[in-house]
C-alpha positions in Angstrom: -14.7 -15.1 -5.0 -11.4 -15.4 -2.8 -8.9 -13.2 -3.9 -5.9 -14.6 -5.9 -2.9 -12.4 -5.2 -0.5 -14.9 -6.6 -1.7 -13.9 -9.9 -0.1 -10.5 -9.6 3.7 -10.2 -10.8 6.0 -11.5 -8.2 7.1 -7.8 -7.5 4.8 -5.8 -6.6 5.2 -1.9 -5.7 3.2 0.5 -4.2 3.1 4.3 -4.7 0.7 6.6 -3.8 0.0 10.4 -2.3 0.5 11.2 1.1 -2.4 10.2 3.2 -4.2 8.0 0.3 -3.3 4.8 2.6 -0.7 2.8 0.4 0.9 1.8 3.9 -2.0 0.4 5.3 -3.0 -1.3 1.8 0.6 -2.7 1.8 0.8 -3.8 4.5 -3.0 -5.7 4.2 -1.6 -7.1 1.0 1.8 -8.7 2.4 -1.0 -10.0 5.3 -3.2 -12.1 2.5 -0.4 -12.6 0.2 1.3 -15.2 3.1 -1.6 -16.9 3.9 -1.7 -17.9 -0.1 1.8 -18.5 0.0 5.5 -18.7 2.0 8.6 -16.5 1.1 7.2 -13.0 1.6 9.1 -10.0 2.0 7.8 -6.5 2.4 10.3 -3.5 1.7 10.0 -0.3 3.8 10.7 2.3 1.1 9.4 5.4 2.1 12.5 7.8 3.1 10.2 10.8 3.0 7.4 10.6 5.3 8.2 9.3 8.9 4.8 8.7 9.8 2.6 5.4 9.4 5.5 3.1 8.1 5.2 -0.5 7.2 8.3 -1.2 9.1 6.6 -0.1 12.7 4.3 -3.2 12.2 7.3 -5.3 12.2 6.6 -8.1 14.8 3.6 -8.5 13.7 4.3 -9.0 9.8 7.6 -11.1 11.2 5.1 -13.6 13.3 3.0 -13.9 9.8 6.1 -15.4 8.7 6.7 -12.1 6.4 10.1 -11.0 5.8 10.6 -7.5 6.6 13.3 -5.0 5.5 13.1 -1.4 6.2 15.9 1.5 6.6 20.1 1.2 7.2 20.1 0.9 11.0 16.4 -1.6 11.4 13.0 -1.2 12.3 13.8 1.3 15.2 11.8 4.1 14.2 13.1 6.8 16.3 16.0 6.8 13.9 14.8 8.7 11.3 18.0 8.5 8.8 16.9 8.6 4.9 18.8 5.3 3.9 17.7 2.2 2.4 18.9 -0.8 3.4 21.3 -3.1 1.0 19.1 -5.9 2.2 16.5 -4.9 -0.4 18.0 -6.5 -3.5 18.3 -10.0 -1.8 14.4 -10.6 -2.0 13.9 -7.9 -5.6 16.9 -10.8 -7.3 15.5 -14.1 -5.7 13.0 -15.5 -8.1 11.6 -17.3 -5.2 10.3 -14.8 -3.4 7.5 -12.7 -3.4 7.8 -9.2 -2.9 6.1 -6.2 -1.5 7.5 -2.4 -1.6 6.1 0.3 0.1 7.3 3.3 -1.5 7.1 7.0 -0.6 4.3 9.5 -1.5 5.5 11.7 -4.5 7.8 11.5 -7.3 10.3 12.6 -5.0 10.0 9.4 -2.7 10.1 7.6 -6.2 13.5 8.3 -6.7 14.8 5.3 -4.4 13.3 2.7 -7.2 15.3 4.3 -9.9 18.3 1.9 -8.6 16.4 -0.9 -8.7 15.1 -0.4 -12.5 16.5 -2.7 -13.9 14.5 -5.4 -12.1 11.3 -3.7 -13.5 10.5 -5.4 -16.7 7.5 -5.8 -18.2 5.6 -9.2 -16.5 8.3 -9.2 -14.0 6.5 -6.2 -12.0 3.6 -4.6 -11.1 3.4 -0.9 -9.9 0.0 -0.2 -8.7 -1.1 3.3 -7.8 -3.1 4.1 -4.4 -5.7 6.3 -5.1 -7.4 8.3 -2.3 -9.7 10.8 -4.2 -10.1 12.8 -0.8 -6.5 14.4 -1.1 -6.2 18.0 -2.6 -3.8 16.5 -5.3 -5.7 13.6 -6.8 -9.2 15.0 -6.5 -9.6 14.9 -10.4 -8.1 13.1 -13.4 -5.5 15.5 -14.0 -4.5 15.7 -10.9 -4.0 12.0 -10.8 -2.4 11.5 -14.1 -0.1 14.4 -13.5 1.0 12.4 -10.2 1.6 9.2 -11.9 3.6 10.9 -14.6 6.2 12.3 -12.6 6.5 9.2 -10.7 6.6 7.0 -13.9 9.6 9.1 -15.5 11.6 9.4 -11.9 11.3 5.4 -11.4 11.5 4.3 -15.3 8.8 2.2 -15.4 5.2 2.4 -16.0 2.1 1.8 -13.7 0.6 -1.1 -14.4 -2.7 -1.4 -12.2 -5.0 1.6 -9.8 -6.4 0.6 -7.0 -9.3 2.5 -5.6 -8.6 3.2 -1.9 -11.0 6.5 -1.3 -11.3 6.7 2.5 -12.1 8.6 5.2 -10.8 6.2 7.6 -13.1 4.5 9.8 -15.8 7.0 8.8 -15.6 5.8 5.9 -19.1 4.3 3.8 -20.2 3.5 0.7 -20.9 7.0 -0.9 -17.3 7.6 -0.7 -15.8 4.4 -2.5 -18.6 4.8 -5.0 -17.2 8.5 -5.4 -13.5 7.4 -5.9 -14.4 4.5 -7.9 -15.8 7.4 -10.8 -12.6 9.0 -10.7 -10.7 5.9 -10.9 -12.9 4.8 -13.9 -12.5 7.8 -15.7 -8.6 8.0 -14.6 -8.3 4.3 -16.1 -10.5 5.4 -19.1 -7.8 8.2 -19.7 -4.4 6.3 -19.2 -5.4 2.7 -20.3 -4.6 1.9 -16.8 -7.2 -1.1 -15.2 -8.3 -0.8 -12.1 -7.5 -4.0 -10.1 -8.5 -3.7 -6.7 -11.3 -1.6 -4.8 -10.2 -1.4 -1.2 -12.5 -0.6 2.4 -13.3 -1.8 5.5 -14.7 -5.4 5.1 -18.2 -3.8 6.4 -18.1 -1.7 3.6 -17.3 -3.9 1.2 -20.1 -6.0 1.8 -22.0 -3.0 0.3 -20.6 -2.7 -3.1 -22.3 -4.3 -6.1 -20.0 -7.1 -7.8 -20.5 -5.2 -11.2 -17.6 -2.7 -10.5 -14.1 -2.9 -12.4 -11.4 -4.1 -9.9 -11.7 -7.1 -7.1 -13.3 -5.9 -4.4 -10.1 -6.1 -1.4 -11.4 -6.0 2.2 -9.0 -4.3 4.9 -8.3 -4.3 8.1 -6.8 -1.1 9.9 -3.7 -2.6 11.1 -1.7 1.2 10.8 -4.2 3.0 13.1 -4.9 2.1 16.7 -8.5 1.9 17.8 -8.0 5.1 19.3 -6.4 7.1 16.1 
């Protein structure tokens, strides 16, 4: 079955640990979610790590016909200035767009939502959580919920979906999305939180069995060159 993204709320954030691959999900998500429909804009959030941002696949998101906004002074990535730009409401207060935001790793990189809180009410938003159950931090349920926590009380708003994203890049095979899928069923299980998407490399995917909780979301590795 074809995924339907437009079913998801028209703002959709994404948070995650460092290294558990919320970029390159992001950035796969604002991909699909313009071929299903026009008037996308993806935000380039993360002030915190200056590695493997959304906004250095800007040309190619911008020929997609994907809006994309990222810090004060552009998409140049050699200026690593912590600011967001103002351009970031526009596309969070127009009702007719839909919108993506990448967001730092930790509660820390959180903290630029809290401004934008206000837009987060319930139905009007979904914050998923990237879960990579390879990093030292979100190996176990506590870990995980712990993580979540602190990012839920920095932004004001609650998680509303997990998405299973255990990796070990292009190494990666079935043992290991079967692996983070159990911790992401017994995080959910915990937390009342659903799982709504299992994410690999379309080769993997083709593996799973259809019986698992989430949509099964194939990805391409658009943040890592062939030779990374």
């Amino acid at each position: 079955m074809a995924l339907d993204l437009m079913k998801d709320a028209r703002i959709r954030i994404f948070i995650g640990h460092y290294g558990s691959g919320k970029t390159e999900f992001a950035v796969n998500y604002a991909m699909k979610l313009s071929r299903q429909t026009e008037g996308v804009s993806i935000c380039d959030l993360d002030i915190v790590n200056p590695y493997f941002r959304s906004r250095e696949k800007a040309e190619m998101l911008e020929a997609n016909g994907i809006e994309v906004i990222s810090g004060a002074r552009g998409h140049n990535i050699n200026l690593d200035v912590p600011m967001v730009s103002a351009g970031v409401l526009a596309p969070i207060q127009n009702e007719q767009r839909q919108v993506v935001l990448d967001v730092g790793g930790d509660a820390v990189g959180a903290r630029v939502l809290a401004r934008f809180a206000a837009y987060f009410k319930p139905g009007a938003y979904d914050m998923f959580f990237v879960l990579n159950a390879n990093r030292k931090e979100t190996q176990d349920v506590q870990g995980v919920l712990s993580h979540i926590r602190k990012i839920e009380d920095t932004v004001g708003a609650k998680v509303t979906g997990l998405i299973n994203n255990t990796h070990l890049l292009r190494e990666t095979d079935i043992n290991e999305v079967l692996k983070g899928q159990q911790l992401a069923n017994d995080v959910s299980k915990a937390s009342g939180i659903p799982i709504r998407y299992i994410s690999a490399l379309e080769k993997v995917t083709r593996q799973l069995p259809n019986d698992l909780e989430g949509e099964i979301f194939p990805i391409e590795m658009y943040m890592r060159e062939a030779w990374m």
